[in-house]
N, C-alpha and C positions, 0 to 999 in steps of 0.2 A: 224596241224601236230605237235608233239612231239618230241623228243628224237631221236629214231633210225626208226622213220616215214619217217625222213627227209633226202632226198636223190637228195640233189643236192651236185656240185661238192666246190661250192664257197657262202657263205651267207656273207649278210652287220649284222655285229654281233651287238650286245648293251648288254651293262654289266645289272648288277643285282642293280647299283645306276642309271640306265638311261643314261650312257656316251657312246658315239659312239667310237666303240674301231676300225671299218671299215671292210674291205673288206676280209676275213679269209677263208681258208678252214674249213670243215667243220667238220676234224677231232678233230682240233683246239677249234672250237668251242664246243664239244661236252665234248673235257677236261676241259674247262675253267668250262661248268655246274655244273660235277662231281664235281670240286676243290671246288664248291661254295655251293655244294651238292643241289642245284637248277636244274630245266625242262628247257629245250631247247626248246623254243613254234617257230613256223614259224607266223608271224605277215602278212606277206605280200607276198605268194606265187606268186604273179605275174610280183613282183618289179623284175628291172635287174640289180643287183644280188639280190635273193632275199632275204628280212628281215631277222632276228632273234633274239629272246629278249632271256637273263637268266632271270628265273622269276619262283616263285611255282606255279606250273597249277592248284592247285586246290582253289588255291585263287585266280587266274583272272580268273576262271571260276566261282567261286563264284560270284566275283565285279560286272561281265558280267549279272551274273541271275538278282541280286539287284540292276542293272540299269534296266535290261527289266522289270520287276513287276514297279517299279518308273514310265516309260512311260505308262505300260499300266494301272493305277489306274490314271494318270496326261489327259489321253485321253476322251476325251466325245462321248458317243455311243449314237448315237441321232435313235430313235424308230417310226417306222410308224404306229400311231395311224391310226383308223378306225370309221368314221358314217357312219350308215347307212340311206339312208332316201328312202322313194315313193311317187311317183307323186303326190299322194292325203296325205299327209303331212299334218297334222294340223298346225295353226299357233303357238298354245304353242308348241304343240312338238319340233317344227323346232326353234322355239326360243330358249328353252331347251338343243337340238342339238348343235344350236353354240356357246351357253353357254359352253358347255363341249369340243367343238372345240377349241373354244378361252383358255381355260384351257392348253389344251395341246401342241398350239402354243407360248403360256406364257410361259410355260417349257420348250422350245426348242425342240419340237418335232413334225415332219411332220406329217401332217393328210389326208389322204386316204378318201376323200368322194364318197359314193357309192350310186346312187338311182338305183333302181330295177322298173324294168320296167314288172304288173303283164296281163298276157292276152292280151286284145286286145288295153291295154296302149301303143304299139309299135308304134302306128298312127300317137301316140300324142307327139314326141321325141322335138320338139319347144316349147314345154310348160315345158319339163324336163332341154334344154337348160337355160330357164326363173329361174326356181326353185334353178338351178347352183348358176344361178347369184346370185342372192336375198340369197343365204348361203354365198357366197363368199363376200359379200359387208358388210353381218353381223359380218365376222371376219375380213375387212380391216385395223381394226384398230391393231390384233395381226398377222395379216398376210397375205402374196401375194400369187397371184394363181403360182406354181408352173408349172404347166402341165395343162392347158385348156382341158375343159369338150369333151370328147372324147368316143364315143358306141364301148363298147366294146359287143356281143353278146346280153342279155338282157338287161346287166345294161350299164349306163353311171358314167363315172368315169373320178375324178378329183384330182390336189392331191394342197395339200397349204403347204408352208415353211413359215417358223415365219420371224418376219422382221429381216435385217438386224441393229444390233445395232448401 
């Protein structure tokens, strides 16, 4: 809230060098902005009495944007990769697989591994559990199972997080 937004009876005021001038009506404080030819921002609607700074609003609104882009370029957005494998997996492919697994556990990105279970492969869901395994041990060195190998519908699904550093 702004200028004549601001409709309480009493605000704790703060000048336009940061000095606490205290406890003012709020006519007071509305002449002090004009005097200063500065915006009357509400800082702390909740406070009792609450805030108010003299301040140009369109320059702490600016400071406020060029803090948010700083956090959000400073934040790391970590991506869930995806393998896909099948029961009958050859041993290069699957080698292959966690080759590009381990890549993306390197880069700090979770990986989503998915075996597909085709026809009357549904029988054989212990030998899919095995096949888990044997990918999951392939990348223990870049990473730990996250979510244990779980049937979902056809496929079985599992997910791995890169180590903790």
């Amino acid at each position: 809230m702004i200028n004549e937004e601001i409709r309480f009876r009493e605000v704790r005021l703060i000048d336009g060098n940061g000095d606490m001038v205290g406890v003012v009506p709020i006519a007071e404080a509305r002449t002090r902005a004009e005097e200063s030819e500065l915006d009357l921002v509400c800082i702390s609607p909740t406070a009792e009495p609450p805030v108010c700074k003299i301040m140009d609003y369109g320059k702490y609104m600016f400071e406020m944007a060029k803090k948010e882009r700083e956090a959000k370029k400073n934040q790391k957005i970590t991506e869930v990769k995806e393998v896909q494998l099948k029961l009958r997996t050859e041993e290069h492919d699957l080698g292959f697989k966690t080759r590009n697994a381990c890549r993306f556990l390197g880069e700090g990105d979770r990986v989503k591994v998915v075996l597909k279970f085709r026809g009357r492969e549904m029988t054989y869901t212990n030998q899919g559990y095995a096949v888990m395994r044997e990918f999951a041990d392939g990348c223990k060195e870049f990473g730990q199972i996250d979510r244990d190998p779980k049937i979902e519908g056809r496929n079985m699904i599992m997910f791995l997080q890169p180590k903790k550093s």
